[in-house]
C-alpha positions as CSV (number, residue, x, y, z in Angstrom):
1,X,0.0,0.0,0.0
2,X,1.4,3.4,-1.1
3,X,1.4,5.9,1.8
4,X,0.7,9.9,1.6
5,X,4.4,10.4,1.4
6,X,5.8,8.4,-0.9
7,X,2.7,10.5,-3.6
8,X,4.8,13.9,-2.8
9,X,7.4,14.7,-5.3
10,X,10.7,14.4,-4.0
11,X,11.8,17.6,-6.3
12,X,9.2,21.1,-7.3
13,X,10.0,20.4,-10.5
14,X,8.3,16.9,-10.8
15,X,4.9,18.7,-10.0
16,X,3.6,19.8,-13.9
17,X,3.3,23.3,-13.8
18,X,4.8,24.4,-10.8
19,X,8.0,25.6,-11.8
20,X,6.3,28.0,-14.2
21,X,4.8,29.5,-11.5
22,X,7.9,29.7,-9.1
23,X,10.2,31.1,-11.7
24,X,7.4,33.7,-12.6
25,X,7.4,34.3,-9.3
26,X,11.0,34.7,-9.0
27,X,11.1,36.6,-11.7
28,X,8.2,39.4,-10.0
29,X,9.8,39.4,-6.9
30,X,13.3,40.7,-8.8
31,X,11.7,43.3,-11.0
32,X,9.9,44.6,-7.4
33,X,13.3,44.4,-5.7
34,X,14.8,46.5,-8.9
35,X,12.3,49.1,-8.6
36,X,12.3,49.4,-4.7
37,X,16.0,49.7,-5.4
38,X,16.0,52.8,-7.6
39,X,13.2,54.3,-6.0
40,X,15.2,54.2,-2.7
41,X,18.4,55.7,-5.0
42,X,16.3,58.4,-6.2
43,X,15.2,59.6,-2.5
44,X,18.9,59.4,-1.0
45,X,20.4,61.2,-4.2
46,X,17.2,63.9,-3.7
47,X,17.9,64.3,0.7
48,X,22.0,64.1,-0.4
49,X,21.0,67.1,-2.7
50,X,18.6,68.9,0.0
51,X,21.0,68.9,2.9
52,X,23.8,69.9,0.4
53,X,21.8,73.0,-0.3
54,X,20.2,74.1,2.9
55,X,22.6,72.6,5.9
56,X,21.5,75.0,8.5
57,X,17.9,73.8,8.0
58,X,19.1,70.2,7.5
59,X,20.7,70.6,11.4
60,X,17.4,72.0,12.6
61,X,15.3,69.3,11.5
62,X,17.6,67.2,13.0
63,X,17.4,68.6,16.3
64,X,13.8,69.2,16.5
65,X,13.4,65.7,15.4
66,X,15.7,64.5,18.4
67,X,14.1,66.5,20.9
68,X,10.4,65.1,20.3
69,X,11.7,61.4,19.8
70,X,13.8,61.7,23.0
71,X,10.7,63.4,24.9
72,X,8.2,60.4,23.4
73,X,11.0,58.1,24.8
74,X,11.1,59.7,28.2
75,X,7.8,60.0,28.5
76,X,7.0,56.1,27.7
77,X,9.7,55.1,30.4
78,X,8.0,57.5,33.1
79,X,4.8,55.6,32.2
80,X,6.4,52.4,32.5
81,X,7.8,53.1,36.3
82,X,4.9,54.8,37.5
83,X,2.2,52.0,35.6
């Protein structure tokens, strides 16, 4: 008597069909990666360009963004020692 195991394919490629579909997969999942990957070019050449022309602004940002992720931070451990 044949058991359930010995009916799966030992390889993907045995099952008709399915490597079509995993290589078509593969090759989505690239062209996605590509286009994430020049996207994410494109917005570090645009900030490289930003700060290059308005430093002073750049450094402001900077702080101001520090100060309200340091107070968030200090707040949530205040809430943990008191809760």
């Amino acid at each position: 008597m044949e058991t359930q195991f010995e009916k799966v394919p030992s390889n993907v490629q045995e099952v008709p069909g399915r490597a079509e579909t995993l290589q078509a997969a593969r090759e989505r999942l690239s062209q996605t990666l590509s286009g994430v990957s020049e996207q994410a070019r494109h917005a570090a050449q645009y900030a490289d360009r930003t700060v290059h022309n308005n430093p002073w602004t750049s450094i402001g940002v900077g702080f101001g963004l520090g100060v309200v992720i340091g107070a968030l931070v200090a707040l949530a451990a205040s809430s943990r020692n008191s809760g």
